[in-house]
N, C-alpha and C positions, 0 to 999 in steps of 0.2 A: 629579606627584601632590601635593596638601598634607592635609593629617593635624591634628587638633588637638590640644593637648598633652596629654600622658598624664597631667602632674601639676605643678603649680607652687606655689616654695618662695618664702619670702621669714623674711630675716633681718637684723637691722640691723646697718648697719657701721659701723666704726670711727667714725666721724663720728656717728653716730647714738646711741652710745655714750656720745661725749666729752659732746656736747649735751647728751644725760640727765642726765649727773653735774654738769654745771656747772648744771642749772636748778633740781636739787634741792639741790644746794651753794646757790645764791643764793635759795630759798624759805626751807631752815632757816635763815640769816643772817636774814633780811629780815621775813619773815611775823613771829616775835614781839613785833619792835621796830615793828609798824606802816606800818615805810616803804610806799611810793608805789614804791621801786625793785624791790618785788614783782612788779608788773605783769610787768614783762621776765621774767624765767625761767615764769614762767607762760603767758604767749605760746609762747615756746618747748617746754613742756609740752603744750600744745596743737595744735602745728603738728607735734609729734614722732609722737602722736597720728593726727592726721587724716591725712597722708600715709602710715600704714601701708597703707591699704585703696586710696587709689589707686593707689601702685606696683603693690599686686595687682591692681586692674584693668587696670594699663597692658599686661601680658602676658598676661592671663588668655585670652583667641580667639585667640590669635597661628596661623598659619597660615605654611607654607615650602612653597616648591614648586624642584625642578630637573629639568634634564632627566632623561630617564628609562632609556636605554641609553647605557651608557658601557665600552669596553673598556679597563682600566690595567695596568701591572706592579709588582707588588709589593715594596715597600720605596720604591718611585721618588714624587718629591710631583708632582702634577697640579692643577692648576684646573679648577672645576665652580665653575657660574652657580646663583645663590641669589638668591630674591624672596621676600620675606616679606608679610603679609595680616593683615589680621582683620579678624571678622565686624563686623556693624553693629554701633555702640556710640557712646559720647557721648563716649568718653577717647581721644584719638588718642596710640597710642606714641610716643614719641620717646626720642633716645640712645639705639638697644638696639645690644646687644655679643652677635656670635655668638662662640661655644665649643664644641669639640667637648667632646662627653661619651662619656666612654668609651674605646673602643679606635680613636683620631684621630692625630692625627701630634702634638699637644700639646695639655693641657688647663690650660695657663695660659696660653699665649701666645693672642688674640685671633683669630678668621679673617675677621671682617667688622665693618664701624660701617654701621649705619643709623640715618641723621639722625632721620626720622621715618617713619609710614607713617599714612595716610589711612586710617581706618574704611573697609571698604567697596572699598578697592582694593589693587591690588599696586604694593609699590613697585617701583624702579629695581632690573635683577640688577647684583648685587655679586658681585665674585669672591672665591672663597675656594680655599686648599688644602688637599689632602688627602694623605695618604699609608695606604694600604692596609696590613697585616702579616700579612695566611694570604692563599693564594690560594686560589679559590672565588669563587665568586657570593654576590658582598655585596646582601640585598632590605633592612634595614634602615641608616639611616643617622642616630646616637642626635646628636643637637643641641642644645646649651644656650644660650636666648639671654636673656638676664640685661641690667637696664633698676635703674637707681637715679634717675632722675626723680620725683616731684622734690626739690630739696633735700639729696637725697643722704644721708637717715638710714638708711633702708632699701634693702635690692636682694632684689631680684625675681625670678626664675627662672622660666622656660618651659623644660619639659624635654620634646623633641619626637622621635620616633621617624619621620622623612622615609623613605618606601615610593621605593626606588632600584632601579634593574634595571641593576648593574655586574658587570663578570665579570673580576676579580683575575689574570691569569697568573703563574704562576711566575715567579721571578725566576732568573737561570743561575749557577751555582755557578762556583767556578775549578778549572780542571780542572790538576794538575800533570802532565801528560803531552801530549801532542798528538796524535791520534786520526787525524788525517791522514797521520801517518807510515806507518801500516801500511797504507794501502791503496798505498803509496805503493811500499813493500817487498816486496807482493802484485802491483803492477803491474810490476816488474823480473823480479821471478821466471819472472812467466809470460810475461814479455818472451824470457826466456833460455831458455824452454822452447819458446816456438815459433821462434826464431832455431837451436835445434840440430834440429829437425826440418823445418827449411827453407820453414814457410809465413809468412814473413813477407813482407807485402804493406801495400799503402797499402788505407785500408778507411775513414777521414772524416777532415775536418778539425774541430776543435773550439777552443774558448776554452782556454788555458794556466793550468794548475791548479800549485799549488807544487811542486815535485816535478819539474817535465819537463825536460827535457834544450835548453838551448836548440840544441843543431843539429837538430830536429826542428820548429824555428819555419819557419814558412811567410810568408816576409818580404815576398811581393807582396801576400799576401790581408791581412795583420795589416795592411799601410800602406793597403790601400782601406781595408778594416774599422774603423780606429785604433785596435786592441788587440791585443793578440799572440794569434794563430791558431798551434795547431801541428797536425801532421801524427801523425794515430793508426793506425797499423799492426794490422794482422787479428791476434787475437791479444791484442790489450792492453785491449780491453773486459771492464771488470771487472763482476761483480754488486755490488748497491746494498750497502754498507754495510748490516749490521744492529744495532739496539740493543733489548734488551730487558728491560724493567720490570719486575722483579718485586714483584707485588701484596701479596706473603705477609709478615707480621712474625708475629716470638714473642710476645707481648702485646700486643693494642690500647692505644692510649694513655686517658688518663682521659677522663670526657665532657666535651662540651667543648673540651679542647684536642686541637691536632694531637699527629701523631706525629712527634718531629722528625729521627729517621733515617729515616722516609719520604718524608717534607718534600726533605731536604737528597738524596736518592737521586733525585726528581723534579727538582730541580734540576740534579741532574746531567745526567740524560737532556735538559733545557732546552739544555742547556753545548754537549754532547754534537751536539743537531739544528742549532744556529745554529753551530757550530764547521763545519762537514761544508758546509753553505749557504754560507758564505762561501768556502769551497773548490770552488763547483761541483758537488758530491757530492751523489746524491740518496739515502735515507736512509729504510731498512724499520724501522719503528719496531713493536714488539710489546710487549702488557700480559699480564703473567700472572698473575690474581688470578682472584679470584671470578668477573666477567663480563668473558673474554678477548676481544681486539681486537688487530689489526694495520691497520696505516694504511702506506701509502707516503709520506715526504715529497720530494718536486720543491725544488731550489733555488732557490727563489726567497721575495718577502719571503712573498707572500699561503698558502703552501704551507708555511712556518714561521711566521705566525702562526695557522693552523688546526691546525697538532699542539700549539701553546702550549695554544688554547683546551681543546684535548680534555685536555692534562697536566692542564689547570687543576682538574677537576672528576674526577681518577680517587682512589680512596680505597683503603686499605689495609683488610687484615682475617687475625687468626689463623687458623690452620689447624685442624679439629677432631679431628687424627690427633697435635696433637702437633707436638715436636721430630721424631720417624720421620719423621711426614707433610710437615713444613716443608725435612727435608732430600732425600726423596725428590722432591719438586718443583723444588728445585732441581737436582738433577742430571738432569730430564729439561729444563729450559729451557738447561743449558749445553752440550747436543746439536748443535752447528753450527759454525758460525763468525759469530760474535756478541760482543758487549759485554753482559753481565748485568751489570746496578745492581741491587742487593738492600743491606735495612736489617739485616741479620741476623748478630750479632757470631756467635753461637751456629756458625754453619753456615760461618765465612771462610775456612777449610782448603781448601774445595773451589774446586777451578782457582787460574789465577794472580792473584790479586792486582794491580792496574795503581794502583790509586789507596784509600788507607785515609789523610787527611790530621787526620785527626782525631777525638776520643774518641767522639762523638757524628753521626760523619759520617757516611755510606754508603759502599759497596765495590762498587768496576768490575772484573769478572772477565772476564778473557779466555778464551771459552770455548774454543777450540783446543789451550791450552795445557794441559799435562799437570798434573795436581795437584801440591800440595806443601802443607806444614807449614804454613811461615813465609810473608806476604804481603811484598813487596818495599818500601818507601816508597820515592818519585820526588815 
């Protein structure tokens, strides 16, 4: 899509400056004594002048276009194709310098040069970078593209709002514990419990997860296969991991900006679903806020990037009961055997504590585990 500018600025620079001063320095010298060597700074008066209004025409129709759906991760930089345009006109642009304006990955470092561009067509795409900071669905995309042609006393600004259909994921926090041990600790147990009640039996073969025993590798089928197969006994099939979001914070954050222990709790649960995927482990993902949802994620890539998408766009919201209300919600979401990520320093007494790494963090409670006081650091 391209869009015309919302607004264009234009200011003289430094050079446009020095010019001025030296041609009024060389008038009052010159002009009373009659000299001939008037001329010159008067010229240059003139020339300081008359390129104001065309630098302003040079950007004034300016026109950007890129593609139009793009998935990225956020904090991460990416390349997206940029073409720029403008309407019919007599002044063809030339030297423009794109700039992001705004919330871009830098607004003094340059992201594109375009030589020139034709009245009336699109130029050549340029690549430029970008780097994303909330995740969400970015529809705006703010662009400054700034032209000092010619002569360079003046620059010009085109300040452009480019209509984008981008969808920001989460980016995955660091988890200090590892999330795979306990299924890991859950699969022994229940190892040892059907091995004393004697139904242990061969029941599939499957892909070798961290955790397995290598005399359980199954060394003809891993060397057809050429991956290590092991042998899973009746018994040691576990239920899906579960993790669950909670929706609810003590105060929304101001408008405008996110909320950053809800932020960084979504990050977790990001950590949390690609940690579990790379183990094989497929992974009951649950939201508990305002409009509840549970999803299954499957190990693999396309099945963690569809829980990313959905993280990407769930929001947080107070509760209208209060602290009461905020605490009795959590205690009916730590009803299972589950991982609760909650932003809520108010409410961290309840269950155990697995992960609190910092002032402004979020907290992984291990819902099985009995309450206590004090959260644990790991």
């Amino acid at each position: 899509m391209s869009q015309l500018p919302r607004r264009v600025t234009l200011q003289w620079t430094l050079a446009g400056r020095t010019a001025l001063l030296l041609a009024l320095c060389g008038l009052a010298v010159t002009v009373p004594s009659g000299s001939r060597h008037a001329l010159f700074p008067a010229v240059v008066l003139a020339a300081f002048a008359v390129t104001a209004p065309v630098a302003w025409l040079n950007v004034r129709r300016l026109q950007a276009q890129t593609f139009e759906r793009r998935t990225v991760r956020t904090g991460q930089r990416f390349t997206f194709l940029l073409a720029l345009g403008k309407a019919r006109s007599r002044v063809a642009p030339r030297d423009l310098v794109v700039h992001s304006d705004g919330d871009g990955p830098s607004t003094s470092r340059p992201l594109a040069l375009v030589p020139d561009v034709v009245p009336g067509q699109w130029s050549d795409w340029v690549a430029c970078e970008w780097r994303t900071r909330r995740r969400g669905p970015l529809r705006q995309l703010p662009l400054r593209i700034v032209s000092d042609y010619p002569l360079g006393f003046w620059r010009a600004s085109a300040h452009l709002e480019l209509e984008v259909d981008w969808l920001s994921l989460p980016q995955a926090a660091r988890l200090h514990f590892d999330p795979t041990q306990r299924s890991v600790r859950r699969r022994e147990r229940c190892h040892a419990t059907h091995t004393r009640r004697g139904d242990e039996e061969f029941y599939a073969l499957r892909d070798a997860r961290p955790g397995d025993s290598p005399h359980r590798i199954h060394w003809r089928s891993s060397a057809r296969r050429g991956k290590q197969v092991v042998r899973e006994l009746r018994g040691e099939e576990q239920p899906e991991s579960a993790v669950v979001l909670f929706g609810w914070v003590e105060a929304p954050a101001p408008a405008g900006k996110p909320h950053q222990r809800f932020e960084h709790a979504v990050s977790l649960v990001a950590a949390l679903v690609e940690r579990r995927a790379k183990a094989g482990e497929a992974t009951m993902v649950r939201f508990d806020g305002r409009q509840p949802w549970s999803r299954r994620v499957p190990p693999t890539r396309a099945g963690v990037q569809a829980m990313l998408a959905r993280l990407a766009v769930v929001e947080c919201e107070a509760p209208k009961g209060g602290p009461a209300a905020l605490r009795t919600a959590l205690k009916s979401a730590l009803i299972g055997d589950a991982l609760v990520v909650h932003a809520c320093p108010s409410v961290a007494d309840e269950g155990r504590t697995l992960q609190r790494p910092a002032r402004d963090a979020a907290y992984v409670v291990c819902a099985t585990s009995k309450p206590r006081t004090a959260g644990t650091r790991s």
